[in-house]
C-alpha positions, 0 to 999 in steps of 0.5 A, spaced: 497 491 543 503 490 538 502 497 536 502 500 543 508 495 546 512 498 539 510 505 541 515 504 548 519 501 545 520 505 539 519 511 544 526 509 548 530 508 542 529 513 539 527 512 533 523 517 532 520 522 526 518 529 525 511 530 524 512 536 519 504 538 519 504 541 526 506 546 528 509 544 533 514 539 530 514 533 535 517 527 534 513 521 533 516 514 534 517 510 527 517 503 525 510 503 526 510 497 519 511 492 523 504 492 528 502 491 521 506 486 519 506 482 525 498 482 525 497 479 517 502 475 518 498 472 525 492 473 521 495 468 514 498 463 519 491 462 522 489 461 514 493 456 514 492 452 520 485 452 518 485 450 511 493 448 509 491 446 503 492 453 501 499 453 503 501 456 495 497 462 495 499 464 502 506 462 501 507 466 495 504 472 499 508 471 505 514 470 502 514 476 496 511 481 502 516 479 508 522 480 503 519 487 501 517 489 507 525 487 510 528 492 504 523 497 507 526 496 514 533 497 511 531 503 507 529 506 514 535 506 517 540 506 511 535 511 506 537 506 500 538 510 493 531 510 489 534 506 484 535 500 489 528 501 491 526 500 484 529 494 483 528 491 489 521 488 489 523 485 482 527 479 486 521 478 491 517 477 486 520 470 484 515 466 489 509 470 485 511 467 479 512 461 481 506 460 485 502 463 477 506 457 472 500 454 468 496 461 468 499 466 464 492 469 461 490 475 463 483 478 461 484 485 459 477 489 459 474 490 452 478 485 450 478 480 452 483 474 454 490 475 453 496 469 453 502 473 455 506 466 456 513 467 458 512 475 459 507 473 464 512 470 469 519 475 467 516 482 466 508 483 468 509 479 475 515 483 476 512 489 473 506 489 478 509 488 484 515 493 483 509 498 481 505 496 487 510 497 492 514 503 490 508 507 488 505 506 495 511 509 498 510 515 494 503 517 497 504 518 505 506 525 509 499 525 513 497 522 519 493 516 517 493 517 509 496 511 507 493 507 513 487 509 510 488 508 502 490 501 504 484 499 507 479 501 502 484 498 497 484 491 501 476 492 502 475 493 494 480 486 493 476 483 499 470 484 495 471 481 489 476 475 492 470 472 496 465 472 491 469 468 487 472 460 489 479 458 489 485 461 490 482 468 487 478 466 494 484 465 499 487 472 496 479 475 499 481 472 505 488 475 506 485 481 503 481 481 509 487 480 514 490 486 511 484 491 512 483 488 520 491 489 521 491 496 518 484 498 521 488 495 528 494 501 526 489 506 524 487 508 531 494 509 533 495 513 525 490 518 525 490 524 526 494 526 531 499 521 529 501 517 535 505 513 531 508 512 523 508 507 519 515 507 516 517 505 509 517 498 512 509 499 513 509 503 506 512 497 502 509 491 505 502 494 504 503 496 497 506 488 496 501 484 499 497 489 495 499 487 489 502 480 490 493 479 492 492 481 485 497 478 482 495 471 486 488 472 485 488 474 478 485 481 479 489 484 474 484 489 472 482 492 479 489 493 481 490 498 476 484 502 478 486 502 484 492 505 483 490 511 478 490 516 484 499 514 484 499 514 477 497 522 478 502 522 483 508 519 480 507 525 475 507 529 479 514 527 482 517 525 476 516 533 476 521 534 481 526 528 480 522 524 485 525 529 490 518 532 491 515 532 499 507 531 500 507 535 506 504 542 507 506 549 509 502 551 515 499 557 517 497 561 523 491 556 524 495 551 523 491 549 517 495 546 510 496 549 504 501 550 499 502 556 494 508 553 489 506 547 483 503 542 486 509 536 486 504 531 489 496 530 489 496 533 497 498 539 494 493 539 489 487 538 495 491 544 498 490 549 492 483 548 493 483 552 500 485 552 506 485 545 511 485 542 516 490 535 515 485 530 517 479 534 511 485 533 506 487 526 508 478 525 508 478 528 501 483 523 497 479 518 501 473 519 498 477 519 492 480 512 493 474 510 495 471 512 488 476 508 484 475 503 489 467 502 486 470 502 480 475 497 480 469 493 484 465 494 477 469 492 471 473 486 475 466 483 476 461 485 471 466 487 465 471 482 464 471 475 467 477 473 472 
């Protein structure tokens, strides 16, 4: 409902992108983010009145994401410098930290448990959720790619969050929140796009993204799930992050792309020639790979 009122009234406004993946061209209404921010925001409220003494993980949640979500918002409009970007999350990862003092153990797979003590809260915290919403942000130009990446990385934090107790149970809790607002935006973000998600959407996602596994001490299973942008931060870091993840766009209208790759899309595209929807699906199914691997060594490998 949220979304659809917002594509009007985007629509009217003017506020619209280009869908460079078709050969048409057209203007598709923006700023799609905040149908997914007001619907996890919805969500966490009333898991909060029903259980408030959950009120500091979902604090600490809220906060951090709100704030990057807001540097999104602005970023939308005012296309802020990388290096603002960068920085940025490091000062929405103050509730974070704090909702952590006491636990600055982490359990390091093969190893085992680490005590990183003050390191914990000025440089892992901050660290984290930096990378989370920044490499988030680099893996999109597709109708539905980062929509659908992220509710197989909220699913697999799901997962994990409610075979467990505690905090680590509210974080699968929100994670579920954030899958059932992400699958609501997805019929308006699949292929073709009625809607984009905007930076405000790309952010928020990779923060409430991190900030679960920050609050819910699923340190390992993050860092799987976000191999895949490992591979893309390479290949962006190529070009001085001026890279794009489109495609170039033949007769057909199927994607391919005959330079070096400045982004995992384009490596899809060196396979043959695509429709945008099967490339979108393959690097789901890739995600989704990564997603049972996290799952695994978050919870047979390592103890939380």
């Amino acid at each position: 409902m949220a979304t659809s009122w917002l594509i009007k009234v985007v629509k009217e406004r003017r506020i619209v992108g280009i869908d460079i993946n078709k050969r048409e061209k057209q203007e598709i209404p923006s700023l799609g983010g905040i149908g997914v921010v007001a619907g996890f925001v919805a969500g966490s409220f009333a898991l909060l009145v029903e259980n408030p003494t959950h009120i500091k993980v979902i604090s600490a949640i809220l906060i951090s994401s709100l704030l990057i979500a807001f540097l999104g918002l602005i970023d939308d409009f005012l296309n802020l410098k990388q290096s603002i970007r960068a920085f940025m999350p490091i000062f929405a990862s103050v509730p974070l930290a704090v909702f952590s003092v006491g636990h600055s153990i982490i359990s390091i797979p093969f190893i085992g448990p680490v005590n990183f003590g003050l390191i914990y809260y000025i440089l892992i915290i901050p660290g984290a959720l930096t990378i989370t919403s920044n490499a988030f942000n680099m893996l999109e130009g597709l109708n539905g790619l980062g929509t659908g990446l992220g509710i197989i990385m909220a699913s697999a934090l799901a997962y994990i969050g409610l075979i467990h107790t505690g905090n680590i149970r509210v974080a699968g809790y929100l994670s579920l929140v954030l899958v059932a607002s992400l699958l609501a935006f997805l019929y308006y973000n699949k292929y073709p796009a009625k809607i984009f998600i905007g930076n405000i959407g790309t952010y928020f996602i990779g923060s409430v993204i991190g900030s679960i596994g920050i609050s819910g001490f699923m340190f390992t299973a993050l860092a799987v799930l976000y191999l895949p942008y490992v591979i893309e931060f390479i290949l962006k870091a190529r070009t001085r992050f001026k890279g794009v993840s489109f495609g170039k766009i033949d007769s057909d209208g199927k994607l391919y792309w005959d330079e070096k790759p400045n982004s995992l899309t384009h490596i899809i595209m060196k396979i043959g020639k695509m429709k945008e929807y099967q490339i979108v699906m393959i690097i789901w199914v890739i995600e989704i790979l990564f997603a049972i691997l996290a799952i695994i060594l978050q919870t047979t490998i390592i103890l939380i």
